[in-house]
C-alpha positions as CSV (number, residue, x, y, z in Angstrom):
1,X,0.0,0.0,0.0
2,X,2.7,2.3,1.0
3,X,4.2,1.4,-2.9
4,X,1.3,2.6,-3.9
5,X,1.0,5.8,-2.6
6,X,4.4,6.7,-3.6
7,X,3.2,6.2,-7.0
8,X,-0.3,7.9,-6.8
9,X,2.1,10.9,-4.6
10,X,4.1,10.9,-8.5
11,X,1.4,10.8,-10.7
12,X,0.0,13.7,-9.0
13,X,3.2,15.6,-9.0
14,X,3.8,15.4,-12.4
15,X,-0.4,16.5,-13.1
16,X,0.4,19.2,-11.0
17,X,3.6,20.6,-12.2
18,X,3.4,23.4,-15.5
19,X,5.1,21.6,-18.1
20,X,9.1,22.5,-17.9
21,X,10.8,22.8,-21.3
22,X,13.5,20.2,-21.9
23,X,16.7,20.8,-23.7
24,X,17.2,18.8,-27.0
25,X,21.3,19.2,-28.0
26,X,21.3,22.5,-26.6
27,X,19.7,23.6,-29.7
28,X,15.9,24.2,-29.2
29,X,13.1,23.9,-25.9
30,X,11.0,21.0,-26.3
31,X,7.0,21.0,-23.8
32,X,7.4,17.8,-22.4
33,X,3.8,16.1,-20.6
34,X,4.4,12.6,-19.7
35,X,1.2,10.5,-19.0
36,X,1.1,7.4,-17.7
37,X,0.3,4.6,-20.7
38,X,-3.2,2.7,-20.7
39,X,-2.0,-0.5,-19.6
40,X,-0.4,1.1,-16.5
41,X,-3.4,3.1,-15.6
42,X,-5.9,-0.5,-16.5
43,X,-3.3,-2.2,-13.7
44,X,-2.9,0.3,-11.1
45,X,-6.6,0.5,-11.3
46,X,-6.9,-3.7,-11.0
47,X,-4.8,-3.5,-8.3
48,X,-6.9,-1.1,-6.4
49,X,-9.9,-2.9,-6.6
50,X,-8.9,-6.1,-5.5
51,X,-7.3,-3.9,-2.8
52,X,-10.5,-2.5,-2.3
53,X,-12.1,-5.6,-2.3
54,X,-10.3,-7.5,0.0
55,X,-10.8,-4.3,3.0
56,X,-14.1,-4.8,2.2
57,X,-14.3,-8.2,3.3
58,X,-12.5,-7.9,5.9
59,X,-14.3,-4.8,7.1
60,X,-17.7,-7.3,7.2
61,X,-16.1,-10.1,9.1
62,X,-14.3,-7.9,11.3
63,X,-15.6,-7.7,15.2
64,X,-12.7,-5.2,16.8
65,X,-13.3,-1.5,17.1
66,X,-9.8,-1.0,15.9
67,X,-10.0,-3.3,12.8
68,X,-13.0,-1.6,11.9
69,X,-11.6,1.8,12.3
70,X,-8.1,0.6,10.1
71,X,-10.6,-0.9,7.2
72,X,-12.9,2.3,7.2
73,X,-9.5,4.2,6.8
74,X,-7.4,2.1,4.4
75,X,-11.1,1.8,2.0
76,X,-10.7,5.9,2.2
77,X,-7.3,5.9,0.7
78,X,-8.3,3.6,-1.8
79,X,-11.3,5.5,-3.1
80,X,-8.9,8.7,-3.1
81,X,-6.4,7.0,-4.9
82,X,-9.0,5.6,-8.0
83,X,-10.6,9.1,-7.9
84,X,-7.2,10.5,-8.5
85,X,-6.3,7.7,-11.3
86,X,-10.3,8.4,-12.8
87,X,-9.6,11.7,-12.7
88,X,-5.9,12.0,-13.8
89,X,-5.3,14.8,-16.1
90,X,-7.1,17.2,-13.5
91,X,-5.1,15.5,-10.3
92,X,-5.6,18.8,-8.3
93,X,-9.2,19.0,-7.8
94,X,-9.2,16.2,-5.4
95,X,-7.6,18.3,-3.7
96,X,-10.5,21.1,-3.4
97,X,-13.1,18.0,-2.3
98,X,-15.6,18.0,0.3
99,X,-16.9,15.5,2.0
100,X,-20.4,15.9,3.3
């Protein structure tokens, strides 16, 4: 999980960032945007449901105040992190949400 934060904290630094110009042989300024590809997207996405999936189940079976409290918490990262990767190419208005 804490791999894949790292990468969702990346992908949203590079969103956020104004695209810096890169120097090709000195000569001219190139805009450089790099988005993640399809396939990377389809299996960070994979990975967060069955992520999501397996809190959830263990949210139902789980008896402890505590457990309950971690699984509440961990599902909230999750749905963060698929808003984020849904909503990719705007990364920094999950940073203006509300949660009523």
């Amino acid at each position: 999980m804490r791999e894949m934060g790292r990468l969702v904290k990346e992908l949203i630094k590079m969103e956020n960032n104004p695209d810096k110009p890169l120097k090709d042989d000195g000569k001219r300024n190139i805009s450089h945007n790099m988005l993640p590809l399809a396939g990377d997207v389809k299996y960070l996405t994979d990975y967060l449901n069955k992520i999501a999936e397996e809190t959830y189940q263990s949210l139902i079976i789980s008896t402890e105040k505590e457990a309950v409290k971690r699984c509440w918490v961990e599902l909230s990262e999750i749905v963060l992190a698929q808003t984020i990767v849904f909503n990719r190419r705007r990364a920094g208005e999950v940073l203006k949400m509300t949660i009523e």
